[in-house]
N, C-alpha and C positions, 0 to 999 in steps of 0.2 A: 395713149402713147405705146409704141412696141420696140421689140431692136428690128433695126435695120442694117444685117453684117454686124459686126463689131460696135458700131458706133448707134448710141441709143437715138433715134428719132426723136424729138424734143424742138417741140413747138418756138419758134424764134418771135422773144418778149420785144417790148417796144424799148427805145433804146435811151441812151445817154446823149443828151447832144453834145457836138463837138469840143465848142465851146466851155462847158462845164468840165467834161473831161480832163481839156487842156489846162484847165486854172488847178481842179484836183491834183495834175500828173506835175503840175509846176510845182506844186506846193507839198507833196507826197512821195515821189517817185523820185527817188536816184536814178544814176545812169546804170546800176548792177543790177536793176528789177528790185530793188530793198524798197517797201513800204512803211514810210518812216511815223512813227507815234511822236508826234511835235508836243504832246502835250502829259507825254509819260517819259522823259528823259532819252526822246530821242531812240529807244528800241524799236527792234521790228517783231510781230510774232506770228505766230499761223489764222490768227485771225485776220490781220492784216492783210495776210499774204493772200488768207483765203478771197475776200471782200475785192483787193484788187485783181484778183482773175475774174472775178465774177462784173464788176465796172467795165474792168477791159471788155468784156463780152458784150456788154447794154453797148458801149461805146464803139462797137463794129472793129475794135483795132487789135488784130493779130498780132502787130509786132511788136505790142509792149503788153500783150498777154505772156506771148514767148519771153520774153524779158522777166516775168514777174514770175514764169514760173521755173524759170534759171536759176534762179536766186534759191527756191522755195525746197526746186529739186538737189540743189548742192550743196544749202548751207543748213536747211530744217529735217530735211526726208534721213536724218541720219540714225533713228533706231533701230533696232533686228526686227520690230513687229509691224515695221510697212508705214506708222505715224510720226508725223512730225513732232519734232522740240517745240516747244511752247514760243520761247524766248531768246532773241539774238540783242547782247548788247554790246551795241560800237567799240564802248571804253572800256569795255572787260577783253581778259587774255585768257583763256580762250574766249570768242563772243560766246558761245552755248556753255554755261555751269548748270544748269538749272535741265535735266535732260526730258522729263517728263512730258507728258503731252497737253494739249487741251480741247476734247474734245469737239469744240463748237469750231473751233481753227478748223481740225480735220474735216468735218464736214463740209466748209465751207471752201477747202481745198480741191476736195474729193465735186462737189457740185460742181463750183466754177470751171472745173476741169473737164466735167461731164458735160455742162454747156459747151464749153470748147469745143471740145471734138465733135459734138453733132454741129456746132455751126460750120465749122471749118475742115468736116470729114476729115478730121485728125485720130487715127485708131489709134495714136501713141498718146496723147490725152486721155481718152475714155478707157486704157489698160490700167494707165496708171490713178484714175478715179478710181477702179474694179478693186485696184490690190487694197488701199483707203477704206475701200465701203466693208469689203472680207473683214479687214482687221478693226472696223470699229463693231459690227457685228459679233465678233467672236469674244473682244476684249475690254468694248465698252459699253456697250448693252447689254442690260444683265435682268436678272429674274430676281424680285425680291416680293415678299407678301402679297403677290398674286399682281403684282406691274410687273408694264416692262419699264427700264429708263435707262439714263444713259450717266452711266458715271464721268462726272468731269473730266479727268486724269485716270490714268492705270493706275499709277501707284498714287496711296494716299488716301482717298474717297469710300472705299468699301468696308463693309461691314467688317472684315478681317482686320482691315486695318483702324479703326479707329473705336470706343466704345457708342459713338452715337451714328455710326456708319449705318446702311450709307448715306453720303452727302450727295445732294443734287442741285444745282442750278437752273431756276426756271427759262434763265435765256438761254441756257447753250440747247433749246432744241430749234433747230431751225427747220420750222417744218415744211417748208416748202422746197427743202431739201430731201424730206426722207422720202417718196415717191422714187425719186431720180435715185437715191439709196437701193431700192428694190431693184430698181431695173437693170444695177450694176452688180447685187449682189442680193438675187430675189430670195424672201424670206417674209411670210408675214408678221416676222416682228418688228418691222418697220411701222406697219398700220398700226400695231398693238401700242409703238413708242409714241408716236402721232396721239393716237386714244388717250392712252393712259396720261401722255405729257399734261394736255387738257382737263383731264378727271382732277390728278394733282393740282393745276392752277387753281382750278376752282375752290381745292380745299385750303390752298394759301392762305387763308384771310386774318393775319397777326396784328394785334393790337385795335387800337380805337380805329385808324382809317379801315380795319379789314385787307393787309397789301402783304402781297409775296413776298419774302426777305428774296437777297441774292441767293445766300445760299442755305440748307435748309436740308436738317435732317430725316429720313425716313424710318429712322430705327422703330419707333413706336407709330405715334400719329405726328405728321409735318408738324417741324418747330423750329425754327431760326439754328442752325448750327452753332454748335461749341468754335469759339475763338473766331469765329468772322463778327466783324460790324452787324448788329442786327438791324440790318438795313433795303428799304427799296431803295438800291443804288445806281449806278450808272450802270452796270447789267442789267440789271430789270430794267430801265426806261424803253430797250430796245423791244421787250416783248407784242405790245400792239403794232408795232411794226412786224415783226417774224407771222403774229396772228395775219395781218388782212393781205401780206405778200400771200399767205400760201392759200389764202381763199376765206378764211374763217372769221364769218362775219357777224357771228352770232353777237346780237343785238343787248341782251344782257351780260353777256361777258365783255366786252368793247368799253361799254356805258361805263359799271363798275370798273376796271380802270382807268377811264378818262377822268369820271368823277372821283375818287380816291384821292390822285391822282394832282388835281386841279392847286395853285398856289394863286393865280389870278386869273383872268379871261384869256386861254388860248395858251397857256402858261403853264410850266412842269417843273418840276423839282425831284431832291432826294429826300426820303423820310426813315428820321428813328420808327420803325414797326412796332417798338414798344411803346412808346410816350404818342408817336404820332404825330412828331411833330417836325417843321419842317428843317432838315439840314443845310440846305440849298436850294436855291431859285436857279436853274435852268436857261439862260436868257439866251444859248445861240441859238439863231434860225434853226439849225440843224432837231435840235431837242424840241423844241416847239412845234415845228411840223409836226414830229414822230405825234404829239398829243392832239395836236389838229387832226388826225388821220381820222381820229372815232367817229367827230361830227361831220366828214365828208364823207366816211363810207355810210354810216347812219341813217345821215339825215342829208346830206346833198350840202354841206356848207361851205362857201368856199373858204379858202384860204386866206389868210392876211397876207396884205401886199407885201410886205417885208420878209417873210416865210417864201414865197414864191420865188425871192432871188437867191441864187447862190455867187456864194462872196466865202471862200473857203479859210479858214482862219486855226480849229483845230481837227486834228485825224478824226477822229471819232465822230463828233456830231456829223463835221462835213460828210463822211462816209455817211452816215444815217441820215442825211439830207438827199443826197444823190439819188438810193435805192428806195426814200421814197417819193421824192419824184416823179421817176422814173414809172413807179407802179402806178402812181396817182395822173399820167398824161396818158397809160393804157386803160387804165380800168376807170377810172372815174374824171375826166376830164372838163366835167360840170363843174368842181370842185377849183380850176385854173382861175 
């Protein structure tokens, strides 16, 4: 991949079909471009907002990409350092109290945005991807004990701020985001975040299952962070998802989370990382694909028939349904 003028060249992925889109945009999308959490009281946040630029793009539809990022542009883009608010709620006055960022939104802002513009030679997309990539670079990619990583939030996360700082979450790297990271704001500490995000995964392995918490201190050696759930929660499920989008198909990393991982055949859950035991059984299609993924990039398995349909019901899985679909009708379509 190279730039091409302003606008990075960026290979055009295989898509969202129409259909799916439309039951997603039925059931998610406002008329304001607001990407609604049906299943978190109704907020929107940059995650959201990120996820739906990036659909809008599989789904070939410029005009409710511009929509979504209307919204994203005038009601989250409102800090001095270029990143979006985390969090917009409906029933609060003002909707933004909460001004902070979260990094894995801004990426996912910053990409979908950077797709845009090379599909639809939009230079006004791929600038404001550029100013995104600068300021997560400068402000949330940081240097600690010889990593690089990515601090959740500016404020909050860092070793200044906390005694068992920093804090890191193993889902907010989206790594098939950080390439298109470089190309907007080249830097090889993008590879090094790539690297190291993986060196860390591997060193995850809390309690009897061996599983990543959410979130998860670096102050000494990885340990389940002060005052979060010590939990593989509904963050972490997304991880082998973010793994085989961006390419990363190593055989024993896959494995070990799918099997940690497992509550019944084809089947995921959340787990206490201490006790290791399970919190939740996982039953939307959405969730169960994302654990289905292992044994179809793996080993060629397909899918259960039930997993294959989308029938959209909440934000979250649906979203995690879609994009991997989506990936699995390009790259592995043995798996259908």
């Amino acid at each position: 991949m190279f730039f091409c003028g302003s606008v990075p060249n960026i290979a055009r992925a295989a898509g969202v079909p129409a259909a799916e889109w439309d039951a997603y945009k039925a059931k998610f999308l406002d008329g304001n471009g607001r990407i609604i959490d049906n299943g978190n009281g109704n907020i929107s946040h940059s995650e959201g907002q990120g996820y739906g630029l990036i659909l809008a793009y599989l789904a070939n539809d410029p005009a409710d990409f511009e929509k979504i990022w209307s919204f994203t542009r005038t009601e989250l883009l409102l800090r001095d350092d270029g990143l979006a608010v985390w969090k917009w709620d409906p029933d609060a006055k003002p909707h933004v109290i909460d001004t902070n960022n979260a990094s894995d939104g801004d990426l996912l802002i910053a990409y979908g945005l950077a797709l845009g513009g090379a599909a639809w030679n939009r230079s006004d997309y791929t600038s404001a991807a550029r100013i995104i990539a600068r300021s997560l670079l400068k402000n949330a990619v940081i240097d600690h004990a010889g990593r690089t990583v990515l601090l959740p939030g500016i404020e909050g996360f860092g070793a200044g701020d906390r005694e068992d700082g920093p804090i890191v979450n193993p889902s907010y790297w989206v790594y098939e985001a950080l390439p298109i990271m470089n190309m907007l704001a080249p830097s090889d500490r993008w590879q090094k975040l790539a690297d190291d995000g993986q060196l860390l995964l591997r060193a995850m392995r809390f309690g009897p299952r061996h599983l990543p918490a959410d979130w998860v201190s670096l102050a000494r050696q990885p340990k389940p962070a002060e005052g979060f759930a010590p939990e593989y929660g509904y963050n972490a499920v997304r991880v082998p998802l973010y793994l085989v989008r961006a390419g990363i198909t190593d055989r024993a990393l896959l494995t070990w989370l799918a099997d940690a991982t497992t509550v019944s055949p084809g089947a995921t859950g959340t787990f206490d990382v201490v006790t290791g035991d399970v919190k939740e059984t996982l039953s939307d299609p959405g969730y169960r694909l994302v654990h289905q993924l292992t044994a179809c990039v793996v080993d060629g398995k397909k899918l259960a028939d039930d997993v294959r349909r989308f029938e959209p019901v909440l934000y979250y899985p649906s979203t995690l349904h879609l994009l991997g679909m989506a990936f699995i009708a390009e790259k592995h379509p043995e798996c259908l």
